[in-house]
KEKE-3310 file (N, C-alpha, C; in steps of 0.2 Angstrom, whole numbers, plus 5000, padded with zeros to 4 digits):
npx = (4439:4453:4467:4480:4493:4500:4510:4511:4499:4486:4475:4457:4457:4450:4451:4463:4475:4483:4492:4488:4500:4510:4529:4530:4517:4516:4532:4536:4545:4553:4553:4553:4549:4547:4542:4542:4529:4535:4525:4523:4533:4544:4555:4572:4572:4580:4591:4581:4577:4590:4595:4584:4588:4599:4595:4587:4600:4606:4596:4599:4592:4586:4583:4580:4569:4569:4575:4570:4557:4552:4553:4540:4531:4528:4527:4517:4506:4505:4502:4489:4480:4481:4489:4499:4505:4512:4512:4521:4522:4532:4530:4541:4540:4546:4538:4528:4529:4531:4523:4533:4550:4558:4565:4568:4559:4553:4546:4543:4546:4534:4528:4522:4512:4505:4497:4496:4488:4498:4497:4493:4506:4506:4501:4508:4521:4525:4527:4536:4542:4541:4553:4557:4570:4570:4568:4571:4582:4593:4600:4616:4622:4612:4606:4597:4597:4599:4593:4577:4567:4554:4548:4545:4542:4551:4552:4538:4535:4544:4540:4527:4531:4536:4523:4516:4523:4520:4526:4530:4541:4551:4569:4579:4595:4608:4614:4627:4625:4624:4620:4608:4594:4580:4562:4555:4562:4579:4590:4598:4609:4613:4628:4638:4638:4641:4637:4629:4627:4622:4634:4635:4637:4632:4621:4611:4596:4601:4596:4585:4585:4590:4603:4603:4604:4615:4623:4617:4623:4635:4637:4634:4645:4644:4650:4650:4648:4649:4646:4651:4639:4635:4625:4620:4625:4614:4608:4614:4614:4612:4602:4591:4586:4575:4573:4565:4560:4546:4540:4549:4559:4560:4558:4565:4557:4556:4565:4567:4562:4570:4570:4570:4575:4567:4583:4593:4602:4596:4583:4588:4593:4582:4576:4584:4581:4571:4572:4579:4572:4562:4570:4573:4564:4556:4548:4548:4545)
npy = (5341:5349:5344:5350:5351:5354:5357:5344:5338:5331:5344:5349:5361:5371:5373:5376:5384:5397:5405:5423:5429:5422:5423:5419:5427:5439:5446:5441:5431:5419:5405:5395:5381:5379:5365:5349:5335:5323:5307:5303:5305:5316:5330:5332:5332:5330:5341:5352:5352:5352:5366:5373:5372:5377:5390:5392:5392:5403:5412:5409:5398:5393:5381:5366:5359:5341:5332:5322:5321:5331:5327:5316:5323:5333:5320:5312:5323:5322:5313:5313:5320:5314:5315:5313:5321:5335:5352:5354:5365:5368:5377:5384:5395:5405:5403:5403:5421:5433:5449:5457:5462:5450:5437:5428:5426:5417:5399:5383:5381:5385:5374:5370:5363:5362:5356:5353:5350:5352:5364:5359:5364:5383:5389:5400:5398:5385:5392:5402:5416:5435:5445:5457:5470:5476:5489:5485:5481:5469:5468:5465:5465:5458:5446:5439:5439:5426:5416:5406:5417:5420:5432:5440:5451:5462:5453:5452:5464:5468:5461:5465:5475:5470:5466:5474:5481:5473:5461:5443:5438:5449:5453:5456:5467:5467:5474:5479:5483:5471:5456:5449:5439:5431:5436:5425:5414:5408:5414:5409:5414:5410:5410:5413:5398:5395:5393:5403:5411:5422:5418:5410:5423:5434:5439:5429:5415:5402:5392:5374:5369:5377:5373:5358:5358:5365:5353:5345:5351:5350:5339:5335:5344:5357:5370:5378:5394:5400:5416:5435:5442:5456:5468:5470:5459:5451:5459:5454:5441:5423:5414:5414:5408:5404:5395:5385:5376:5374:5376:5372:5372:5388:5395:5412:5423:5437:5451:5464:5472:5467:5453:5436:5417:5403:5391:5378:5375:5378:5369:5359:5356:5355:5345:5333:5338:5333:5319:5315:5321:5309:5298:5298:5296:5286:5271:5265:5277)
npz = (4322:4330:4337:4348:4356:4373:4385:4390:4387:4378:4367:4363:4350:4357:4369:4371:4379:4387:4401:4406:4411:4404:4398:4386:4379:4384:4383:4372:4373:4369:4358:4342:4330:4312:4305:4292:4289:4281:4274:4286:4295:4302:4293:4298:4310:4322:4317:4319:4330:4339:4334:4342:4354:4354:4353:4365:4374:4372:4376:4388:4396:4410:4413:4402:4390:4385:4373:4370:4374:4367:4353:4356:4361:4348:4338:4344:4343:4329:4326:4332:4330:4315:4305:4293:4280:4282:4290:4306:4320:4334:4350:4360:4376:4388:4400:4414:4424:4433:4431:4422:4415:4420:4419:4428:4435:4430:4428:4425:4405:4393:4384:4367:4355:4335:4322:4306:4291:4274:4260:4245:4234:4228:4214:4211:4217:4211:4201:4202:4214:4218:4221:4234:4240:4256:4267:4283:4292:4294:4313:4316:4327:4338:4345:4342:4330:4326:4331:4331:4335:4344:4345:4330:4325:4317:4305:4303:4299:4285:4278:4277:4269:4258:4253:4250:4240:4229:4231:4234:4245:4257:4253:4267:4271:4279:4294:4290:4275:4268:4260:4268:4272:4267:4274:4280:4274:4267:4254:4239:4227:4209:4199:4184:4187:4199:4214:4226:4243:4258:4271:4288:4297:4292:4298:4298:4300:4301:4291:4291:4279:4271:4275:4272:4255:4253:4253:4247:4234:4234:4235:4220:4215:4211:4213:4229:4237:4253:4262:4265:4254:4243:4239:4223:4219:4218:4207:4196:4196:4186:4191:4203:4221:4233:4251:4259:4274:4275:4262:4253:4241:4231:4214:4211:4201:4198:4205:4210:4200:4191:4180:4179:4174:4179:4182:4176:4186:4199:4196:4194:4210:4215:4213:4218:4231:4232:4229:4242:4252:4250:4251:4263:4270:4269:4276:4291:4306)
capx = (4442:4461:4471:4486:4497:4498:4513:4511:4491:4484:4467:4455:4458:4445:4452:4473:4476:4489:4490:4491:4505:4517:4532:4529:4513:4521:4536:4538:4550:4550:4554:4547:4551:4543:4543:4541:4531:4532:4524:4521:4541:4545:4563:4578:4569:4586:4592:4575:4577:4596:4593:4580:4594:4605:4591:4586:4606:4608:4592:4600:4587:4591:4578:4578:4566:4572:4573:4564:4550:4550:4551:4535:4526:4529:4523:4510:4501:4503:4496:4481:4477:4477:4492:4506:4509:4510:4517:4520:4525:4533:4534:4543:4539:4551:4535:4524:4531:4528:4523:4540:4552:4563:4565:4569:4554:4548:4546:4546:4544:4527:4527:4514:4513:4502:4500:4491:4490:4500:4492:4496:4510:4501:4504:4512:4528:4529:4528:4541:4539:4544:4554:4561:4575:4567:4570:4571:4590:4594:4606:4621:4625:4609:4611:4591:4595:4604:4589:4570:4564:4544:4548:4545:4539:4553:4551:4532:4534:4548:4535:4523:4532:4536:4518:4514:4526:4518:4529:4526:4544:4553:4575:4584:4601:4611:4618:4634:4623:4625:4613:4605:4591:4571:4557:4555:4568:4586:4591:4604:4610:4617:4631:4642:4639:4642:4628:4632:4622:4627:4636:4632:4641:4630:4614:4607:4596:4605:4592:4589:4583:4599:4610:4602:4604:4622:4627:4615:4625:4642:4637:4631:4651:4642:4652:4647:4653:4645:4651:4647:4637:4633:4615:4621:4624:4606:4608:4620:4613:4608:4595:4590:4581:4573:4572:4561:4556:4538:4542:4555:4565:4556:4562:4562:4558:4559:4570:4569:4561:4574:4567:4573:4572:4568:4587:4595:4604:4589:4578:4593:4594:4576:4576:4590:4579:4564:4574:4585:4565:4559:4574:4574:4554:4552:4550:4546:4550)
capy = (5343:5349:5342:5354:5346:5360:5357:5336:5337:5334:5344:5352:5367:5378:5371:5374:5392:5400:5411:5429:5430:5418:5427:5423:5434:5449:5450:5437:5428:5413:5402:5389:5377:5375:5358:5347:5330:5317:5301:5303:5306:5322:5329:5332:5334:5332:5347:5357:5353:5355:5373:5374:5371:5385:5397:5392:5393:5408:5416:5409:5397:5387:5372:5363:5352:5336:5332:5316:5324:5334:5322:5310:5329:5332:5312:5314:5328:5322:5305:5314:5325:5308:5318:5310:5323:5341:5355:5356:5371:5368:5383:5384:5401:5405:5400:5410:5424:5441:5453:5464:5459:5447:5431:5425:5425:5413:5393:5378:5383:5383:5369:5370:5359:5361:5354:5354:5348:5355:5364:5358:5371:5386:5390:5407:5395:5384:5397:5405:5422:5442:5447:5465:5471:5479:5492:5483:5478:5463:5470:5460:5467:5457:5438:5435:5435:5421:5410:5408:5419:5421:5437:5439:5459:5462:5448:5455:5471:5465:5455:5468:5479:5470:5463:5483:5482:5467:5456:5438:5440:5454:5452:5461:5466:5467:5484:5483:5484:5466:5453:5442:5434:5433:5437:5417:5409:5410:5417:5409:5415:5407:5416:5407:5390:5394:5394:5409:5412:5422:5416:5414:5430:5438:5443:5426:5412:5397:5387:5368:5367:5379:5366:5352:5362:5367:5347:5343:5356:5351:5333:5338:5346:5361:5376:5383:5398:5404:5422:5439:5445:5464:5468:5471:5452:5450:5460:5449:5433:5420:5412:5415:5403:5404:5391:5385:5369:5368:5377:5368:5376:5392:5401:5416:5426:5444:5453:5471:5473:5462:5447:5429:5412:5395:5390:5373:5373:5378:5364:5353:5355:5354:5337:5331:5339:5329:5314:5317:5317:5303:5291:5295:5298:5278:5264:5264:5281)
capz = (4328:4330:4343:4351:4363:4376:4391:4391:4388:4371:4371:4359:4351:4360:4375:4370:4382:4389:4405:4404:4413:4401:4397:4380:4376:4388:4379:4366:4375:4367:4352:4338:4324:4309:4302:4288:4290:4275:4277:4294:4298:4304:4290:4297:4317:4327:4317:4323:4340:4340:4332:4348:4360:4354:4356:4373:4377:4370:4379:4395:4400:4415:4412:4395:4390:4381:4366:4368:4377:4363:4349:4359:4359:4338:4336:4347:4339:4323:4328:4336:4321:4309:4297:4290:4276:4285:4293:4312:4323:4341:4353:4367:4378:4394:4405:4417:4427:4437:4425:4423:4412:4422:4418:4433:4440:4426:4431:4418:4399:4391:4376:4363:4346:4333:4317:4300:4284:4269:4258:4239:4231:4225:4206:4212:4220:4205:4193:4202:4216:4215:4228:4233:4246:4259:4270:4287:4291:4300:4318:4316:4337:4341:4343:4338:4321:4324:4332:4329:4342:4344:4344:4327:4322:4311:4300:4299:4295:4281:4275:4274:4266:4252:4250:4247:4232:4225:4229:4238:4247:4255:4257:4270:4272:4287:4297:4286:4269:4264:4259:4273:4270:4266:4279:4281:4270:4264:4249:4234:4220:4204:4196:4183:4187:4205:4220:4230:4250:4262:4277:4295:4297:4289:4303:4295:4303:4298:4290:4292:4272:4268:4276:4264:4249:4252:4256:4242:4228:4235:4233:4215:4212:4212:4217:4233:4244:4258:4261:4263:4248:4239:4237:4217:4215:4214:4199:4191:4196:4181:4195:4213:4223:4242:4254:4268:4276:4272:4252:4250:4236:4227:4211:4209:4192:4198:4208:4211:4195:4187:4179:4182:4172:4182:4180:4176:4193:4201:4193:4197:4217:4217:4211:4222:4238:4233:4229:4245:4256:4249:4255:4272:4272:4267:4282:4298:4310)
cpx = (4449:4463:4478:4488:4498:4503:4508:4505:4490:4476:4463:4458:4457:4448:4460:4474:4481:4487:4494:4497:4512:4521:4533:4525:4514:4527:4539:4543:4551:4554:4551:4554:4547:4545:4540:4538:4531:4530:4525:4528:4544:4553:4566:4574:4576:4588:4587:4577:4585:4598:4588:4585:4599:4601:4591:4596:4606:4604:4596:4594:4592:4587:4576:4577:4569:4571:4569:4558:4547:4548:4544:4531:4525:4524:4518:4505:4499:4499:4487:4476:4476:4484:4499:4510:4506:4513:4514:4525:4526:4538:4535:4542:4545:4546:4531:4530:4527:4528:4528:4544:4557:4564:4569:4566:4548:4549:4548:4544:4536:4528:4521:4517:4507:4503:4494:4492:4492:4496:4496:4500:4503:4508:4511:4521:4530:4531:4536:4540:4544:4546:4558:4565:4569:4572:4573:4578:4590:4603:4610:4622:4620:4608:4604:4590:4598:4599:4584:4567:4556:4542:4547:4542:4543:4553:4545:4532:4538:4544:4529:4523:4534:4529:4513:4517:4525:4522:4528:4536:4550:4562:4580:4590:4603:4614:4623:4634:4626:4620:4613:4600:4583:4567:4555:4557:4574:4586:4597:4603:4614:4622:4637:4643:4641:4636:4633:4628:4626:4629:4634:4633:4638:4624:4609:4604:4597:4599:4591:4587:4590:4603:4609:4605:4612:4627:4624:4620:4633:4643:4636:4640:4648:4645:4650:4650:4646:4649:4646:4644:4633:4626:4615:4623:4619:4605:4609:4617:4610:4601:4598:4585:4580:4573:4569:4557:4550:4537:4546:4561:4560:4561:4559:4562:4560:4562:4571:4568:4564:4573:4572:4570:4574:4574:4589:4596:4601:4582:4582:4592:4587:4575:4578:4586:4575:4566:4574:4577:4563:4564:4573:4566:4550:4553:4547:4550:4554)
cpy = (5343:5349:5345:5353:5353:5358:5349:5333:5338:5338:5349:5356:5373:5375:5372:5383:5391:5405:5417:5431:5426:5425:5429:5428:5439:5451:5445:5435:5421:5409:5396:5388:5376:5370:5356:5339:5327:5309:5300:5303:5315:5323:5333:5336:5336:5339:5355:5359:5355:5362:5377:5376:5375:5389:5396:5393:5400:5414:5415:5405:5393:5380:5373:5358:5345:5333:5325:5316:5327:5332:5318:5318:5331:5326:5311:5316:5325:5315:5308:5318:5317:5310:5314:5316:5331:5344:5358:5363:5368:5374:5384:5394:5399:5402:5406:5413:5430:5445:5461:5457:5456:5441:5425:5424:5419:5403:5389:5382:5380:5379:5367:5368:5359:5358:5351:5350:5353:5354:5360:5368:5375:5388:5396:5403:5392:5388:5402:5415:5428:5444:5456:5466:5476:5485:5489:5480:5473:5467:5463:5462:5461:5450:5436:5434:5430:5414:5413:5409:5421:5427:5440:5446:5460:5460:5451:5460:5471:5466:5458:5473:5477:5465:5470:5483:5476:5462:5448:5437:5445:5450:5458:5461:5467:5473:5486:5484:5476:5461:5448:5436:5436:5432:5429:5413:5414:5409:5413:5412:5411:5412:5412:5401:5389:5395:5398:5407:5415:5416:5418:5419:5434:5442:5435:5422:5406:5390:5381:5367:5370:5374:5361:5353:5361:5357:5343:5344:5351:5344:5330:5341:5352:5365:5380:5386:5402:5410:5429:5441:5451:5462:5467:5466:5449:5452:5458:5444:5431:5418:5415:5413:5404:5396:5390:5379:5368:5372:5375:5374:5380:5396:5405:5421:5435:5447:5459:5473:5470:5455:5443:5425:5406:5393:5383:5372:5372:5371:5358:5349:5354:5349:5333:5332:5333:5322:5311:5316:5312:5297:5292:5295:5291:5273:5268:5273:5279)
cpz = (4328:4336:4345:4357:4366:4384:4393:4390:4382:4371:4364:4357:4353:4366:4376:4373:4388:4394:4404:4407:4411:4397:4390:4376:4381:4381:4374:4366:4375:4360:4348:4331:4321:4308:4294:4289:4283:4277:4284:4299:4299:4299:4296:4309:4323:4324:4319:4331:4342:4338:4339:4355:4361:4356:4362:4375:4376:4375:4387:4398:4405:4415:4403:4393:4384:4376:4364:4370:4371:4355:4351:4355:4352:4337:4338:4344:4332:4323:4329:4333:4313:4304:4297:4284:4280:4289:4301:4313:4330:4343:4358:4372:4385:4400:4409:4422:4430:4431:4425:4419:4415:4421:4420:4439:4438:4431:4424:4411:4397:4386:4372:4355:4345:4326:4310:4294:4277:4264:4250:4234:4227:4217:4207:4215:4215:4201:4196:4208:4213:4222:4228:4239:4249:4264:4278:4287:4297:4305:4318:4324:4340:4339:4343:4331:4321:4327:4330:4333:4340:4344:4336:4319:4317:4305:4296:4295:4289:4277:4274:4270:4258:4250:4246:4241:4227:4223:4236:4243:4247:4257:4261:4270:4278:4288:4295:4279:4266:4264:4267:4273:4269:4273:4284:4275:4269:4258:4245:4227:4216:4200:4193:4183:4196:4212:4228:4237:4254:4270:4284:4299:4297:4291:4299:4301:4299:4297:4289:4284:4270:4270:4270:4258:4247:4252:4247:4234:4229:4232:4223:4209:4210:4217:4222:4236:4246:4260:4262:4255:4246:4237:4226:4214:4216:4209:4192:4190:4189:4184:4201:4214:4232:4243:4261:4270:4274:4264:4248:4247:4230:4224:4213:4201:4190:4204:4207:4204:4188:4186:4178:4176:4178:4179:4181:4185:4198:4202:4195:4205:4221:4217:4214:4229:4237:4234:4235:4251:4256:4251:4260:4275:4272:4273:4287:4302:4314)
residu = (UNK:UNK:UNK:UNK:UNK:UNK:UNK:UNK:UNK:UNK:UNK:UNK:UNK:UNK:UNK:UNK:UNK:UNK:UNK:UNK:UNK:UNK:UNK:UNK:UNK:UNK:UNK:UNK:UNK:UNK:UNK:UNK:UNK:UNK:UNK:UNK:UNK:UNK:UNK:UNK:UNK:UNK:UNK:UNK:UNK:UNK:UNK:UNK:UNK:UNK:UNK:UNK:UNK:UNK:UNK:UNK:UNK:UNK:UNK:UNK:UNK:UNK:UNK:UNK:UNK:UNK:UNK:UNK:UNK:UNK:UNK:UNK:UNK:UNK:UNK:UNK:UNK:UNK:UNK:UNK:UNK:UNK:UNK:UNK:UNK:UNK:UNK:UNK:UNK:UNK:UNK:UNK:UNK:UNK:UNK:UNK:UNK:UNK:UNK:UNK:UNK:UNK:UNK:UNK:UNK:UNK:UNK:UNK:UNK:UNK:UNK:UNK:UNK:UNK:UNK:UNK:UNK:UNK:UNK:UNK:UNK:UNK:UNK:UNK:UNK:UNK:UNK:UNK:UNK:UNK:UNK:UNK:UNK:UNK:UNK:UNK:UNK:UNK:UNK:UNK:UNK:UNK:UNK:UNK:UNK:UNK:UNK:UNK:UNK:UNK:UNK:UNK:UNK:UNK:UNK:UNK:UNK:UNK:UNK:UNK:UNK:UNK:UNK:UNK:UNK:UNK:UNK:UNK:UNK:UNK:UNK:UNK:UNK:UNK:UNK:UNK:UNK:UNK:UNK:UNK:UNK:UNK:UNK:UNK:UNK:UNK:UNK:UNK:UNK:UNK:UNK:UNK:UNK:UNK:UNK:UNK:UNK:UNK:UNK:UNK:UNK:UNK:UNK:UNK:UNK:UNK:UNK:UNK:UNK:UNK:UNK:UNK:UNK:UNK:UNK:UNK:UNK:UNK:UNK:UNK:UNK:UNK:UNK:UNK:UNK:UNK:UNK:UNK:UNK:UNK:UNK:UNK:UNK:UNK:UNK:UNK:UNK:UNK:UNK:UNK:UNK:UNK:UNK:UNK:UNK:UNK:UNK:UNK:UNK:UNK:UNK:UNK:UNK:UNK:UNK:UNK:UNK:UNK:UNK:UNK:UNK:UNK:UNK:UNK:UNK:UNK:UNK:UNK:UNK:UNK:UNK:UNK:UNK:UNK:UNK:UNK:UNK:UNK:UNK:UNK:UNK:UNK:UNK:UNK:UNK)
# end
């Protein structure tokens, strides 16, 4: 039996429903976090929820629920599921409304956690994925590339278009032809001895494992520039690696047909993540 916390109520899952008239299934007016938990500790959760807090800003809510309502709600769930090693989802929706798009006609926000157990890495992530640039451009004008809206078509169709070219990630560029990022992760390169990524400039959404990474490298004396970046220094790169809270850190080997080796740097910043979980994932929440 799975337990999904549902607006202050833990309750089955045949029993976890939403009315038709919430704004998020109308128009996908909404947003979510995934997560990461270790040893029963949620990583890096204030930056979750304080990435949550822009979005709801950004959308213009006028009620925002608290982030210790929302922390109890995460802990909760995962108490009531038994998991300690596992990936949550909290989604917040703008609430119910009249069916037209105003969203000021909506009341409280809808709040729903779920949460699962991580599966063990598939061989295809060790070993390294094939990624391909896709067609889909990320709108620099449009200020949802900049949070995790529930609105989330783009990403799919990305993502299905590089699973059509046999690849297991697609990466978009942004409307001024520069790179941005993967369907669900951010993108680095290695080039030189240096760990490239674009910047938040760049139509990305500013991820909480990219953050780590980049404090990780810097701390490491590892070159790093955030910056615009050319689609064609993918070509160049020595490595290039994805990023994403419940992947952690994924080579990859191919690249628009251009083959990769799992790179020192790579195998490096890896090591330093896992490290870097396991001290704050030890003790008491």
């Amino acid at each position: 039996m799975k337990m999904i916390y549902v607006n202050g109520r833990l309750v089955d899952e045949t029993e976890a429903v939403l009315s038709a008239l919430d704004h998020g299934f109308l128009y996908g007016h909404g947003l979510f976090e995934t997560m990461r938990a270790y040893n029963g500790k949620v990583f890096c959760l204030d930056a979750h929820l304080e990435r949550l807090e822009y979005g709801m800003r950004i959308l213009g809510w006028t009620e925002i629920p608290g982030r210790r309502d929302l922390s109890e709600a995460v802990y909760g769930t995962l108490a009531a599921n038994g998991l300690k090693e596992a990936s949550v989802r909290l989604t917040l929706s703008r609430g119910i409304g009249a069916p037209r798009p105003d969203a000021a006609t909506c009341g409280s926000p809808t709040v729903v956690v779920f949460a699962g157990p991580v599966a063990a890495r598939a061989s295809t992530v060790e070993e390294g994925w094939k990624v391909v640039t896709v067609s889909l451009r990320r709108n620099l004008s449009s200020p949802l590339c900049k949070i995790k809206s529930a609105n989330y078509l783009d990403n799919m169709l990305a993502r299905s278009e590089a699973r059509q070219q046999g690849a297991q990630e697609g990466i978009m560029l942004n409307t001024d032809g520069y790179l941005a990022e993967g369907t669900m992760s951010n993108i680095f390169l290695v080039s030189s001895g240096k760990l490239i990524t674009p910047d938040a400039g760049s139509g990305i959404l500013p991820g909480i494992t990219r953050d780590v990474v980049i404090k990780l490298a810097r701390r490491l004396s590892i070159t790093t520039e955030e910056r615009a970046v050319l689609p064609v220094e993918m070509d160049k790169a020595d490595e290039i690696f994805l990023t994403s809270s419940i992947m952690e850190i994924i080579p990859v080997i191919c690249c628009n047909q251009h083959s990769l080796i799992k790179g020192n740097i790579t195998a490096l910043l890896a090591k330093a993540y896992q490290e870097h979980v396991l001290s704050v994932s030890c003790g008491e929440r």
